[in-house]
N, C-alpha and C positions, 0 to 999 in steps of 0.2 A: 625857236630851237626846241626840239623834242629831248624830255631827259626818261632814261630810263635807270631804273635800279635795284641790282641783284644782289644778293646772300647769300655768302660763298663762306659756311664754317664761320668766324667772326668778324669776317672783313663783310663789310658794303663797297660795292662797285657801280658807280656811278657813270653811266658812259652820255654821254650828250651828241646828239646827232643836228651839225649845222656847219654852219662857214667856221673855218678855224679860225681865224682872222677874228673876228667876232665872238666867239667861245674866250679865246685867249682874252679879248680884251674887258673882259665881262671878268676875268679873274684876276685874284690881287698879286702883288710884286710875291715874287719866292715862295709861292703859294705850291708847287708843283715839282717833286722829288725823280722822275723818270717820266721823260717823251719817246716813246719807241713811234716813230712812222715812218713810213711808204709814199710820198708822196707822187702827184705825179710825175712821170720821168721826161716828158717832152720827146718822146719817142715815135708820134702820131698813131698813139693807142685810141681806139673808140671808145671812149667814158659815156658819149651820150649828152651831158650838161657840160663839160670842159674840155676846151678847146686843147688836144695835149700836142700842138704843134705850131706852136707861136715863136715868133722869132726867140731866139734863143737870150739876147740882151734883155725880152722882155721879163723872158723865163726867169734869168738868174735877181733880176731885180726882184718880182717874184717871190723867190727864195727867201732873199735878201731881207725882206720886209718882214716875212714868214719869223725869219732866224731873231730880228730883233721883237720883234714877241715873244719868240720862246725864251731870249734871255730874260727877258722880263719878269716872264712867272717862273722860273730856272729856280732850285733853291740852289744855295751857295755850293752844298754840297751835291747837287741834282746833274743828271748826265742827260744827253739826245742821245739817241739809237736812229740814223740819220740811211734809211735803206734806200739807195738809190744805183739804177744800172743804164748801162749805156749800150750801145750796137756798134758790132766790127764795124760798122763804115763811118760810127762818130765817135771814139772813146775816149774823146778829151770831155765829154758831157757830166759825169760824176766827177772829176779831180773840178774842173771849173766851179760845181757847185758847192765842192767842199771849201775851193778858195774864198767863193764870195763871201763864204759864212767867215772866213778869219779872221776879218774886223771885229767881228760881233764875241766870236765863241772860240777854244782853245779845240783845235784837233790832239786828241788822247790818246787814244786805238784804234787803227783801223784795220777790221774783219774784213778778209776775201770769203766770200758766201761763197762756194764751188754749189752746186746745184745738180746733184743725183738723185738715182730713184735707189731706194730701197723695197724689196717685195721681199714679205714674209714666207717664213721656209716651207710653213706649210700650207701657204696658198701654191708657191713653187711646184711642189711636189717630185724636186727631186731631193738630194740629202748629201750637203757640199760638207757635212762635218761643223757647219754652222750651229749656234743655240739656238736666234731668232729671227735676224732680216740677213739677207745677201744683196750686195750692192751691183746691180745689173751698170752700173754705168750715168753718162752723162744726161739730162734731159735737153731740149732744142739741139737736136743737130742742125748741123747746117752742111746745106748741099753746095758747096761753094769752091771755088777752086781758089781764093781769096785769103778766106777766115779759115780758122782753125775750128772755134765755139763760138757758139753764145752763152754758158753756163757756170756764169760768174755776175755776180752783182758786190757791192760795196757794201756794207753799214760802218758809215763814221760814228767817232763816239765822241761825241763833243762835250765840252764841259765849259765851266765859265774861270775856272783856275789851269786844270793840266794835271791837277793832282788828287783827283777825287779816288775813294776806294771802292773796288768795285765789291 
């Protein structure tokens, strides 16, 4: 596992690049105050080293295993930031992975990410009465006589009580 480490004002930021599975397990219980990830979404994205189209039961166990590691190093008081999306033709993919986790971890808050572009006004060039960005709209259209978007994703915010302060 490669570590690297930056100096940022008075904090040190520690980032480790390896198996999370392994990272986690290399750290101690309640050791870890905020999990914010992305993980893969089993969507058959091209990563290159992971396979992101694996049977879906295998996916969520997956998860599953994932989540009770993160309770694990979870401080009592500590939240997941849990960013995960799914595709009009499967959107039961993120609620299912939020369920698996509910044994493990309390669902808190859950963020709808709507996903737009913002361009600055005076990259723009014209002058809408705005200060500094104008919001042109949704990103991933989709050409579909089906789906509406695709420009929404999920972050759960799990905790291990329900009542953590943010």
């Amino acid at each position: 596992m490669q570590t690297r480490t930056f100096t940022c004002g008075t904090a040190t930021i520690e980032l480790h690049l390896g198996d999370c599975f392994a990272g986690m397990d290399r750290l101690g219980p309640e050791t870890i105050d905020v999990v914010v990830t992305s993980p893969p979404y089993n969507l058959g994205i091209g990563y290159g080293v992971y396979d992101d189209s694996i049977d879906r039961a295998a996916y969520l166990e997956w998860l599953e295993q994932w989540a009770i590691r993160v309770k694990r190093v979870l401080s009592s008081e500590g939240s997941l930031f849990l960013n995960i999306a799914g595709k009009p033709s499967d959107p039961w993919g993120p609620i299912e992975a939020a369920f698996r986790l509910r044994s493990h971890l309390v669902l808190q808050n859950t963020i709808h990410w709507v996903k737009s572009i913002a361009v600055d006004q005076a990259e723009n060039g014209n002058d809408f009465g705005e200060q500094a960005q104008i919001n042109l709209g949704h990103i991933k259209p989709i050409n579909s006589r089906r789906y509406l978007s695709d420009a929404h994703e999920y972050i759960f915010h799990f905790t291990k009580s329900g009542d953590v302060a943010l």
